[in-house]
N, C-alpha and C positions, 0 to 999 in steps of 0.2 A: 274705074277706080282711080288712075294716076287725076280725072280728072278732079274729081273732091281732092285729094291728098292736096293738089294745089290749091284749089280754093281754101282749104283748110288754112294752109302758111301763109296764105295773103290776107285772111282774116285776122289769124293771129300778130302779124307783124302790126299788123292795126291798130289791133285793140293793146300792145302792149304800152303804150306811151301814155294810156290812161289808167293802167295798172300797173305802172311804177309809183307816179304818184311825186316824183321829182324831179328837181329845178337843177340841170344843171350849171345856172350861174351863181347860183347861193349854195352852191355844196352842199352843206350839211343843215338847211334848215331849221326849222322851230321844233317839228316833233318828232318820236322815236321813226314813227311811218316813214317821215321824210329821210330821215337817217340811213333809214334800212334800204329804203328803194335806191338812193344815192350809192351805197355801194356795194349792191348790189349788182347796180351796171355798170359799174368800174371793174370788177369781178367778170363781166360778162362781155367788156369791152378789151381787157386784157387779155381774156383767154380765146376772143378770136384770131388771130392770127397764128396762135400754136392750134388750132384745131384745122380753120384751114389749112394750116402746111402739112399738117399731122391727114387729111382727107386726101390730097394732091399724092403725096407720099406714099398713102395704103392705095391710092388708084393706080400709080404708076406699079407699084409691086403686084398687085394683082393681075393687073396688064400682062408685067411681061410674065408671071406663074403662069397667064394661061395660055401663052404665046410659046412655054417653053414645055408645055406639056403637050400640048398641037403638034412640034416638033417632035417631042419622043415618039407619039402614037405613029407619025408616017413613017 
């Protein structure tokens, strides 16, 4: 199973660069399509970094929740 799951996000990461559909050095191109795909990934390139710090953050806390309930049980 994890092994499709990965094949799956290797695919995807693939295939998304032809279903944006935009030109990062022309911003905001000729038509709406181009528009939309353009910020849309400006949307999706900003909100990486609050989501990885936001995954780092829910790891390290669940980390130590199960680190500190290990301890209560002994």
């Amino acid at each position: 199973m994890r092994k499709y799951k990965s094949l799956v996000i290797i695919v995807s990461i693939c295939i998304m660069p032809f279903l944006a559909g935009a030109c990062p050095l022309c911003q905001t191109g000729a038509t709406k399509r181009s528009q939309k795909a353009y910020n849309e990934t400006i949307i999706l390139l900003a909100s990486m970094p609050l989501l990885s710090g936001g995954g780092i953050f829910y790891w390290l806390y669940s980390k130590k929740k199960h680190e500190s309930e290990d301890n209560n049980q002994q």
